[in-house]
PAZAPA-4460 file (N, C-alpha, C; in steps of 0.05 Angstrom, whole numbers, plus 32768, in hexadecimal, padded with zeros to 4 digits):
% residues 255
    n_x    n_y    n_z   ca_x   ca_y   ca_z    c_x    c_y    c_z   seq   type   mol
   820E   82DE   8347   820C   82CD   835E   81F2   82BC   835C     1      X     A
   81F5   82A0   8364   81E7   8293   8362   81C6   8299   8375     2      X     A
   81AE   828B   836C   819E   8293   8384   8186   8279   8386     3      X     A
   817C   8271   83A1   817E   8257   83A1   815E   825B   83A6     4      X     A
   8145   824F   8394   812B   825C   839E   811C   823F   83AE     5      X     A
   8121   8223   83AF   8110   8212   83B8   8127   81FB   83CC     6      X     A
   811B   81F5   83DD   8125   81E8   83F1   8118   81CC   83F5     7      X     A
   812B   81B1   83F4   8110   819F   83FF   8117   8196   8418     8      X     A
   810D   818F   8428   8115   8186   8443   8100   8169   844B     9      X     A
   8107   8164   8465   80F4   814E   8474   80F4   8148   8488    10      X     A
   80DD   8153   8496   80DB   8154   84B8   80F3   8132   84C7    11      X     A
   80F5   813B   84D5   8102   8120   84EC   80EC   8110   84F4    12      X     A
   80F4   8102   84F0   80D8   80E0   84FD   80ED   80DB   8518    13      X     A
   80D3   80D9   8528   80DE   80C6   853E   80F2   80B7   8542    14      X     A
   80F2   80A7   8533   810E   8096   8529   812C   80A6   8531    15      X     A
   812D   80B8   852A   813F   80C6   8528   8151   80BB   853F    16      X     A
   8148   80B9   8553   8157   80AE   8570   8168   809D   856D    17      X     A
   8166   8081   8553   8175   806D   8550   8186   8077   8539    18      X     A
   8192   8093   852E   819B   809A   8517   81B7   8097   8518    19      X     A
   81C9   808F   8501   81E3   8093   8506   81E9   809B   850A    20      X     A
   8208   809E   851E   8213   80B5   852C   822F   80AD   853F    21      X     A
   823A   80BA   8539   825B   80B2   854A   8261   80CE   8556    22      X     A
   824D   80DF   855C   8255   80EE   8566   825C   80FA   8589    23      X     A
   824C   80E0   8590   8253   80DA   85AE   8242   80EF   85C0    24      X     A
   8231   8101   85B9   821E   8112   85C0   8209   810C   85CD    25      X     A
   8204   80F5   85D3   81E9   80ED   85E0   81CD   80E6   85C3    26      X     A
   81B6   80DF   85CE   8199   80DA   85CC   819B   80F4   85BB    27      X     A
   8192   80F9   859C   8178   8113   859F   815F   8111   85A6    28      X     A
   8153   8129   85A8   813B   812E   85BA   812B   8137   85A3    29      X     A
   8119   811B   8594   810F   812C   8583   80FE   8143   8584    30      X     A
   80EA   8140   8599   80D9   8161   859B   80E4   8172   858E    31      X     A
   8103   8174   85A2   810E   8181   859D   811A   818C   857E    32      X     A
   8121   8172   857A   812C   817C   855D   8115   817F   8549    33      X     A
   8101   8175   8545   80ED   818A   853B   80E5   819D   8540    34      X     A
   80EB   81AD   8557   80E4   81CB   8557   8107   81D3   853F    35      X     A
   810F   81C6   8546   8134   81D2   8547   8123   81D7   851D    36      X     A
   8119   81C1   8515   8114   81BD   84F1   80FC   81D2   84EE    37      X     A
   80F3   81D3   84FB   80DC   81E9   84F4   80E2   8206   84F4    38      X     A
   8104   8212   8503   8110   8227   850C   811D   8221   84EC    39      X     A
   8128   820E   84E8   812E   820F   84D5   812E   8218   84BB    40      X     A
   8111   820A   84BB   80FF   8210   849F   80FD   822F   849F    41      X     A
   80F8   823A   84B7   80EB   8259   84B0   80FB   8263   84A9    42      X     A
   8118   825E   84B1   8132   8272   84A3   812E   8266   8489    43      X     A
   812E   8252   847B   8134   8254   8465   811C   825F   844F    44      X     A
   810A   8262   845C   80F2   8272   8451   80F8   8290   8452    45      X     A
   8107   829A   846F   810E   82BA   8466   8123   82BA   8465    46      X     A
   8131   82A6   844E   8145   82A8   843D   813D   82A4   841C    47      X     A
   8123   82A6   841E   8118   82AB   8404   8116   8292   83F7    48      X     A
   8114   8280   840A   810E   825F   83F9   80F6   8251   8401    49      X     A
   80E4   8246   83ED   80D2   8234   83E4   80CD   8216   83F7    50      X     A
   80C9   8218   8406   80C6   81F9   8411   80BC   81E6   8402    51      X     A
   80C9   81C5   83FC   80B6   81B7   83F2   80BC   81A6   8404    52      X     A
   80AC   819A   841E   80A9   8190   8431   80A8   8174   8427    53      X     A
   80B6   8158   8437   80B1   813B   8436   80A9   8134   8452    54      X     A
   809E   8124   845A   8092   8116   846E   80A3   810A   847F    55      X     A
   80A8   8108   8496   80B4   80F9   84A2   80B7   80E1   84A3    56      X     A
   80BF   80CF   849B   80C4   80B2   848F   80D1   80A3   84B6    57      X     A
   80BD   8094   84BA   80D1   8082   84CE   80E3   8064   84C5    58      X     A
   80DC   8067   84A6   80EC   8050   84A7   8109   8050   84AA    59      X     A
   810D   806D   84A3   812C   8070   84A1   8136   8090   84B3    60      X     A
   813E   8081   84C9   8148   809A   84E4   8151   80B0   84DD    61      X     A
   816D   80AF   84C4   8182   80C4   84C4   8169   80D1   84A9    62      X     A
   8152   80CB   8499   8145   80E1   8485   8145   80F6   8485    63      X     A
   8143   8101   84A0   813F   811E   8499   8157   8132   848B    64      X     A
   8171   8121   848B   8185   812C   8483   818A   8128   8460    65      X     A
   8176   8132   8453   816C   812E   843D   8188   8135   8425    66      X     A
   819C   814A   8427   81B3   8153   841F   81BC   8137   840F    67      X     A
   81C1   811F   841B   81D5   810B   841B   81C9   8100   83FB    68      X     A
   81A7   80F9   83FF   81A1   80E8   83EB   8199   80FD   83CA    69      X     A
   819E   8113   83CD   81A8   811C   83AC   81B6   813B   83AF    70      X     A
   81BE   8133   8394   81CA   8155   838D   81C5   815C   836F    71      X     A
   81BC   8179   8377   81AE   8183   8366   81BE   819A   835A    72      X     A
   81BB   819D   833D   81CC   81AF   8336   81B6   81C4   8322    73      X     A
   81C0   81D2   8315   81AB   81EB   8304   81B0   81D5   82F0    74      X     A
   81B6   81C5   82E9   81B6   81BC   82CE   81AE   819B   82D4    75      X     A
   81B8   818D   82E5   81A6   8177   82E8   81A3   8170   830F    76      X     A
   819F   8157   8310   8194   8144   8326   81A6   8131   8329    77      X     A
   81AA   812D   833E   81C6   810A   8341   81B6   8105   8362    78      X     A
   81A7   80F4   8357   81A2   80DC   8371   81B1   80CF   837C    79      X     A
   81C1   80D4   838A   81D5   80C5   8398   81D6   80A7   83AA    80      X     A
   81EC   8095   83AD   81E1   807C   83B5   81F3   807E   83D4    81      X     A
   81E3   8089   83E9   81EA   808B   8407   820D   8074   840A    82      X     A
   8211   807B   8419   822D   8067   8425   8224   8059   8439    83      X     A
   820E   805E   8444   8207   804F   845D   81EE   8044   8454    84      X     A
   81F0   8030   844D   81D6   8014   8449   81BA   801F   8452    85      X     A
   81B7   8020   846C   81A1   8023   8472   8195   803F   8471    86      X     A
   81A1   8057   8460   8191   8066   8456   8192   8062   8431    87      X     A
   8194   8055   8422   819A   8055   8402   8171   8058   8402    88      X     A
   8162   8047   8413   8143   8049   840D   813B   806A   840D    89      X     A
   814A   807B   841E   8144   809B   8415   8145   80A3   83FD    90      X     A
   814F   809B   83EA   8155   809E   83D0   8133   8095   83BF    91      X     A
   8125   808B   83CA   8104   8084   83BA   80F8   809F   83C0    92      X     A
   80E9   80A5   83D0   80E0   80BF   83D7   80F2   80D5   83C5    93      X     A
   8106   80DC   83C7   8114   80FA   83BD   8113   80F3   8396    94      X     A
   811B   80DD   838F   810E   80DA   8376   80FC   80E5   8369    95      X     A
   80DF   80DD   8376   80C6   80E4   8371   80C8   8103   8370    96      X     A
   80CC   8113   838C   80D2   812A   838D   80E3   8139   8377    97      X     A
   80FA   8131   8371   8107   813B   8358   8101   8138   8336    98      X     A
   80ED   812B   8334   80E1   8124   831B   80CB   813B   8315    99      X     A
   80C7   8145   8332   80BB   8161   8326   80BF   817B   8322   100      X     A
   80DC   8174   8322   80F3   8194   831A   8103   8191   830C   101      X     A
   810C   8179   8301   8120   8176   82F8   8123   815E   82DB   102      X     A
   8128   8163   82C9   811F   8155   82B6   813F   8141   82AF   103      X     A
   814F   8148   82B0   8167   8140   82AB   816C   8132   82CC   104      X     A
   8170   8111   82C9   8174   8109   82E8   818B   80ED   82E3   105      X     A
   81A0   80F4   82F3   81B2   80DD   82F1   81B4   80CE   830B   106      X     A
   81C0   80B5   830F   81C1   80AF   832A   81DC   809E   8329   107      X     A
   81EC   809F   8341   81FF   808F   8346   81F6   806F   8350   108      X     A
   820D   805E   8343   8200   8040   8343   8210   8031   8359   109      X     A
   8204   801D   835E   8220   8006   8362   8233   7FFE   8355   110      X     A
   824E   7FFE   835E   8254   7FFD   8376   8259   8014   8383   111      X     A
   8252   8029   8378   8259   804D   837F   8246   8051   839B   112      X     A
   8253   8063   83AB   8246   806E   83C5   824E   808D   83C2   113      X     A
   8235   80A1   83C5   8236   80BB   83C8   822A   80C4   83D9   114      X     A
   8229   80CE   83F0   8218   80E5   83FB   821C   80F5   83F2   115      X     A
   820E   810D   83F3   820E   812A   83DF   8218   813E   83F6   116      X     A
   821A   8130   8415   8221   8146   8426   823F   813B   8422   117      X     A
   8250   812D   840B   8269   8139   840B   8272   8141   83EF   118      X     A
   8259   814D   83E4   825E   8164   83CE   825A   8184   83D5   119      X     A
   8271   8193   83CE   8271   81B2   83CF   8275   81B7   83B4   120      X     A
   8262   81CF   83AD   825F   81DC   838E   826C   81FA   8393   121      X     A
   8279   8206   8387   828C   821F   8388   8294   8227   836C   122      X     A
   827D   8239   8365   8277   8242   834E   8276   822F   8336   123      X     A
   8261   8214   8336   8267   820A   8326   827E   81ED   8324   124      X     A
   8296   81F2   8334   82A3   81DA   833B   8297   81C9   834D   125      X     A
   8297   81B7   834E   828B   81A2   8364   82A8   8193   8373   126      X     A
   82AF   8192   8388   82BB   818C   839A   82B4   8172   83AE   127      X     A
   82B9   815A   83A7   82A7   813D   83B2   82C8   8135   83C3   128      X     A
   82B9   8136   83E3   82D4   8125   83F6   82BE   80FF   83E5   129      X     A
   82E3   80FA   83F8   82DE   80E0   83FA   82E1   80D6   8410   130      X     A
   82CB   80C6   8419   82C3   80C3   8439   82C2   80AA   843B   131      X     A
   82B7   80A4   8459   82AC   807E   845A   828B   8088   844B   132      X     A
   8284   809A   8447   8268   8094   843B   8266   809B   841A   133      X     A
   827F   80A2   8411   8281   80AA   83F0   829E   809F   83ED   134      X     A
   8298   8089   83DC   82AF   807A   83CF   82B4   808A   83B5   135      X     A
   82D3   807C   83AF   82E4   808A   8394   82CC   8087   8377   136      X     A
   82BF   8066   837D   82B1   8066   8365   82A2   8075   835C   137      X     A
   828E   807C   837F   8274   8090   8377   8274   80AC   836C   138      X     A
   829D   80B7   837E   82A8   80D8   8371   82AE   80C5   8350   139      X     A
   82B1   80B6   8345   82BB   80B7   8332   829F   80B2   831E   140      X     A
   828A   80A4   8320   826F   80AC   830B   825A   80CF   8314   141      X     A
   826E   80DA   8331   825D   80F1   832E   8272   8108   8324   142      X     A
   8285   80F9   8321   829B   810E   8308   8299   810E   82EE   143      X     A
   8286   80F7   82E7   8283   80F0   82CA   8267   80F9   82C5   144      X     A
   8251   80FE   82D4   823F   8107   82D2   823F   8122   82CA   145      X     A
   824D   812E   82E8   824D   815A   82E3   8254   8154   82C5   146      X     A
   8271   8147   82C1   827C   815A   82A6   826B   8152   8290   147      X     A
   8254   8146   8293   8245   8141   8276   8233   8154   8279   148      X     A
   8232   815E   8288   8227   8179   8292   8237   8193   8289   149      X     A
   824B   8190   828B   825D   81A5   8288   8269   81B4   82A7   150      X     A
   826A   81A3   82B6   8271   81AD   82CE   8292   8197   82D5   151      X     A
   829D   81AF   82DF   82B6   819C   82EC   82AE   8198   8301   152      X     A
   82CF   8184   830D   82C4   8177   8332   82E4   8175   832C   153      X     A
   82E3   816D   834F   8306   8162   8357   8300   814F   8379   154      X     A
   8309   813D   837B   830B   812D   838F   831E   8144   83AA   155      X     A
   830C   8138   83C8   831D   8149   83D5   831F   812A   83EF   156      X     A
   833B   8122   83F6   8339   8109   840B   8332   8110   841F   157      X     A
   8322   8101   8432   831D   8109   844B   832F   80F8   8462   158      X     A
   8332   8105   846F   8336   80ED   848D   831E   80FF   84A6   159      X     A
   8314   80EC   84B8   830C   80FA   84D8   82F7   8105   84C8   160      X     A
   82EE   810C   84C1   82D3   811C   84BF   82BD   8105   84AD   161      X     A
   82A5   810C   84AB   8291   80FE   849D   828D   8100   8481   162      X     A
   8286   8119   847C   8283   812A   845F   828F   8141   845E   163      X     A
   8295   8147   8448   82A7   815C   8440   8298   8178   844A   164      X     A
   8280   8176   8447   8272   8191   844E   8270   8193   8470   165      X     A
   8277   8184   8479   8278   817E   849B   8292   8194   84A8   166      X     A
   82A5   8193   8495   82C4   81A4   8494   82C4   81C4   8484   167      X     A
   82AC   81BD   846F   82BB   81D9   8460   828F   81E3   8453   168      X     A
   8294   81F9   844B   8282   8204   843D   8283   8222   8428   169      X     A
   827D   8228   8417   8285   8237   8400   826A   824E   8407   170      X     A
   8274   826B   840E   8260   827F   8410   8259   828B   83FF   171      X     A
   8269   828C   83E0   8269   8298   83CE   8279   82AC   83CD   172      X     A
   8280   82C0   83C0   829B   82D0   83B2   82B1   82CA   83C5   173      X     A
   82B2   82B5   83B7   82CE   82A4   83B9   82DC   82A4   83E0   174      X     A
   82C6   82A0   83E9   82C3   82A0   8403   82C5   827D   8410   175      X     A
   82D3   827A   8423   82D4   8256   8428   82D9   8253   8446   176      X     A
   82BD   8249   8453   82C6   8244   8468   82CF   822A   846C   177      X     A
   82DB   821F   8480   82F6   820F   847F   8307   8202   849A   178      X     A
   82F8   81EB   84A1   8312   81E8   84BB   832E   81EA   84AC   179      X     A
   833D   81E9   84C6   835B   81E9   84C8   8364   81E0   84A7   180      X     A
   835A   81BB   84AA   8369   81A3   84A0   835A   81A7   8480   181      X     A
   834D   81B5   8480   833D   81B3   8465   8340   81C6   8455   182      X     A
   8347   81DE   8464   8350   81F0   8455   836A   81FF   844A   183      X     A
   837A   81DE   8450   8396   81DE   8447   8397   81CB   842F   184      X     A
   8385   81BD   8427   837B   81AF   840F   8381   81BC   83F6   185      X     A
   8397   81B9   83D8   83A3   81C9   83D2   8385   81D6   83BA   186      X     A
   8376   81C5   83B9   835C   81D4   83A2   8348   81EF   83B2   187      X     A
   8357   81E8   83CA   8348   8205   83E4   835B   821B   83E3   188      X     A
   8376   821B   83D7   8382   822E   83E5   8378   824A   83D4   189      X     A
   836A   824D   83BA   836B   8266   83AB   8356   8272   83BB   190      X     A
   8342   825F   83CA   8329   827A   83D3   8331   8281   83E5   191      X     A
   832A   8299   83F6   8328   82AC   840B   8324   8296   842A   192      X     A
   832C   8293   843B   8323   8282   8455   8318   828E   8466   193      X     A
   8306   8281   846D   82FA   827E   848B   8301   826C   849A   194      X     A
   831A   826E   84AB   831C   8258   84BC   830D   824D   84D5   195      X     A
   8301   8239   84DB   82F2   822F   84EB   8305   8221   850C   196      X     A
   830B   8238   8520   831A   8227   852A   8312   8207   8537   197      X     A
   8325   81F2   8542   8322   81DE   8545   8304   81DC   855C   198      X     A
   8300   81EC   8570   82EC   81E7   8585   82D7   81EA   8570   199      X     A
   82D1   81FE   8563   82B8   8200   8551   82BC   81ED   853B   200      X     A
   82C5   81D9   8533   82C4   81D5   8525   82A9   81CF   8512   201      X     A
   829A   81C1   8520   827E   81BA   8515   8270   81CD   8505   202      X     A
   8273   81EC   850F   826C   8205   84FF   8272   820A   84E4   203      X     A
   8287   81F4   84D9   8297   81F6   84C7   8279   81ED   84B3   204      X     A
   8269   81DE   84B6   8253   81D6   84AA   823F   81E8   84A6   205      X     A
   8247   8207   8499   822D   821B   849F   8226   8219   847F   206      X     A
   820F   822B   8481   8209   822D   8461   81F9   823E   8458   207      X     A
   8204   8256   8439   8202   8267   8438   81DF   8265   841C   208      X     A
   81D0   8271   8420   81B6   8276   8415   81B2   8297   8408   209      X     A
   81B0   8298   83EF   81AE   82BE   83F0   81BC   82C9   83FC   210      X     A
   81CF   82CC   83FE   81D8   82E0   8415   81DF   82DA   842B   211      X     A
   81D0   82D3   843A   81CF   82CE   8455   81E3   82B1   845B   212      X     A
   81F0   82A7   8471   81F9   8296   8478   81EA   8289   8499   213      X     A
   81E6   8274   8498   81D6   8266   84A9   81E9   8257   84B9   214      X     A
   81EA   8257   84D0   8204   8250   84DF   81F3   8245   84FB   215      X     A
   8203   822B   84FD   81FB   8221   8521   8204   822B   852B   216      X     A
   81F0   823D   8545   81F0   823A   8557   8211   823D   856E   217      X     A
   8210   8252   857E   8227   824D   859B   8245   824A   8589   218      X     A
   8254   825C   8575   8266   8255   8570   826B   826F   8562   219      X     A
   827A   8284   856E   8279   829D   8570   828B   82A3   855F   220      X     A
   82A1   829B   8565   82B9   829A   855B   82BA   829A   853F   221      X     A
   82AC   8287   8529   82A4   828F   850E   8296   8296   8505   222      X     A
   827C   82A1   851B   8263   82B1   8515   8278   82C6   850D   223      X     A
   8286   82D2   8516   828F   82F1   851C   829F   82F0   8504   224      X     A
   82B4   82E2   84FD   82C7   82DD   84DF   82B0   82D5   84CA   225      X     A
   829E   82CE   84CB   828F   82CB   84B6   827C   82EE   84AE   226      X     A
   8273   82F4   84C7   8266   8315   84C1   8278   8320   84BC   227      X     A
   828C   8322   84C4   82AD   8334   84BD   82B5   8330   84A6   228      X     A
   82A6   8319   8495   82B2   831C   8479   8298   8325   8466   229      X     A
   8285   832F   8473   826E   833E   8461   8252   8330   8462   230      X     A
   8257   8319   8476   823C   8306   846C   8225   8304   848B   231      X     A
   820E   8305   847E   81F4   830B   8498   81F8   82E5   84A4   232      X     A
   81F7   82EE   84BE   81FA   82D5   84CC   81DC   82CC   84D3   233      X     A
   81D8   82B2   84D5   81BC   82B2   84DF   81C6   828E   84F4   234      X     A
   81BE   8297   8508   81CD   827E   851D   81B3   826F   851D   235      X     A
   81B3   8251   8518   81A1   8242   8521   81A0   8231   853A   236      X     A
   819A   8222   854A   819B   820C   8557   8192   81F8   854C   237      X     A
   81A8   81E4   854D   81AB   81CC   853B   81AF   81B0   8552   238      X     A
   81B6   81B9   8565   81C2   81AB   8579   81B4   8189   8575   239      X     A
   819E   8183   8577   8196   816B   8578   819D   815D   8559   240      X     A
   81A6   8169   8547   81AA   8157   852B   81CF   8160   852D   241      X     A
   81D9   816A   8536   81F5   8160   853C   81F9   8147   8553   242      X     A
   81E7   8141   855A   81EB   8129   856B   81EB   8116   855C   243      X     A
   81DF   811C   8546   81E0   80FD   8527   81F2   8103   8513   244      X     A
   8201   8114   851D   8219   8126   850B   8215   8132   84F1   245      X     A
   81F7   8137   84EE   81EB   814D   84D9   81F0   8169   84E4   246      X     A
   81ED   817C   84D3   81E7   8194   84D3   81DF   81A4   84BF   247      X     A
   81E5   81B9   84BA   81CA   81D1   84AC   81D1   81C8   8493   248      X     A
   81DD   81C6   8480   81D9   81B8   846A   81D0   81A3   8460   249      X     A
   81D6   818F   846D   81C8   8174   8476   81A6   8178   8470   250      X     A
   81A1   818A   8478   817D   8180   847C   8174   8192   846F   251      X     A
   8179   819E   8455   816A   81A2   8441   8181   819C   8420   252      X     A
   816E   81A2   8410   8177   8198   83FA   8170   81B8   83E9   253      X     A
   8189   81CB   83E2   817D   81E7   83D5   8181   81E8   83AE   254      X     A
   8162   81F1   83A9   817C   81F0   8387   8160   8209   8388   255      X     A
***
C-alpha cells in the first residue's frame, strides 16, 4: 500500500470571496475558512504528512485549491493547464515548488485544458473525467505522458458535476467511493462500492491519507458505510470552500 509523506497546500487570500462557483451557497466567510484550512492542515499532519506551505496569493481567488494546477506521480510531475483562464497564472508558483522534488517534469500545452482535480489514480491507473475544465486534448497529452512513464489511464465522460474527483474517490484495497451516476461507469464496476446517496452527495469528494479517510463534515450516512468497510473516519468542516465548490482534495496536493 501506497504511503503519502509531503503535502503542499496554500492558505486562502481574501479574494477568495470573488472565487468561482455555481454552487448557489452564498458569500464565504473567509475568517472563517481559514480557521476551516488551518483544521485542515493539522489532520494532515496527524496523518503523518510534511507540510510545504505557499502563501496566499490575492491575485488569484480560487489558489488555495492547489489540486487543479499539478499532478504528481512517484515517477514524475505534470503541470497542468487549468480550464478556467483566470487561474492557468497558479501554475508559476507550484512550478518553482516542484523543481524541488521532482526531477522528471512534464506539462500539458495548448490547446489542452487539465485540472488535476479530474484525475483519480487506483493503483497506478490514472482515471481523467472529461469536464468543462479538462478537454479531450488535455486527457489525451496526459495519456501520452503516464504511458512514457509506464502508467496506464482511461477517459471517464462527465455530465452535472465539475471534476471527476467531486463524484468519486479511491480508498485503496480496491475500495471506491462513488455517487449513484459514477459508479455505474463500466471501468468502476470491478472495485468494491461505496455508494454516496444523492442528498450527500458532496461527501462523495473524501480522501483517503495512510489509512485514515478525511471526510466533510454533517453527512452521516457515508461516514458510517465508509467505517463499516474498515476505514478511520476523520470529519472535517469544509463548509465555506464548498461554497466555491472545492473540497478536501482540492486544497492540497499529496505525493
Amino acid at each position: 500500500m501506497k504511503k503519502y509523506n509531503h503535502a503542499i497546500v496554500r492558505s486562502p487570500c481574501p479574494e477568495m470571496i470573488h472565487g468561482l462557483t455555481e454552487s448557489q451557497l452564498g458569500t464565504p466567510l473567509y475568517e472563517k475558512a481559514s480557521d476551516q484550512h488551518i483544521s485542515y492542515l493539522e489532520n494532515l499532519r496527524l496523518c503523518g504528512l510534511d507540510i510545504i506551505g505557499l502563501d496566499a496569493d490575492s491575485r488569484y481567488p480560487d489558489s488555495t485549491f492547489v489540486e487543479d494546477t499539478v499532478l504528481l506521480t512517484p515517477r514524475c510531475a505534470v503541470i497542468t493547464r487549468p480550464g478556467a483562464p483566470s487561474r492557468r497564472g497558479e501554475i508559476r508558483e507550484m512550478k518553482k515548488v516542484i523543481r524541488r522534488y521532482f526531477t522528471d517534469i512534464e506539462e500539458i500545452i495548448f490547446p489542452g485544458t487539465l485540472d488535476a482535480g479530474d484525475v483519480m489514480e487506483a493503483d497506478g491507473h490514472y482515471f481523467t473525467g472529461l469536464s468543462r475544465r479538462t478537454n479531450l486534448n488535455g486527457a489525451k497529452q496526459l495519456q501520452s505522458i503516464l504511458g512514457k512513464y509506464g502508467y496506464s489511464s482511461s477517459r471517464v465522460p462527465l455530465k452535472n458535476i465539475l471534476h471527476l474527483k467531486s463524484g468519486v474517490a479511491y480508498l485503496e484495497n480496491n475500495w471506491l467511493v462513488a455517487t449513484k451516476s459514477l459508479a455505474e461507469f463500466s471501468d468502476f464496476r470491478k472495485y468494491r462500492h461505496i455508494i454516496v446517496d444523492d442528498d450527500e452527495k458532496y461527501a462523495a469528494n473524501c480522501l483517503w491519507i495512510n489509512g485514515s479517510v478525511l471526510l466533510a463534515d454533517g453527512f452521516p450516512k457515508i461516514r458510517l458505510k465508509i467505517e463499516d468497510a474498515g476505514f478511520k473516519v476523520i470529519p472535517l468542516d469544509v463548509s465555506e470552500f464548498r461554497k466555491l465548490d472545492g473540497g478536501l482534495s482540492c486544497l492540497s496536493v499529496r505525493f
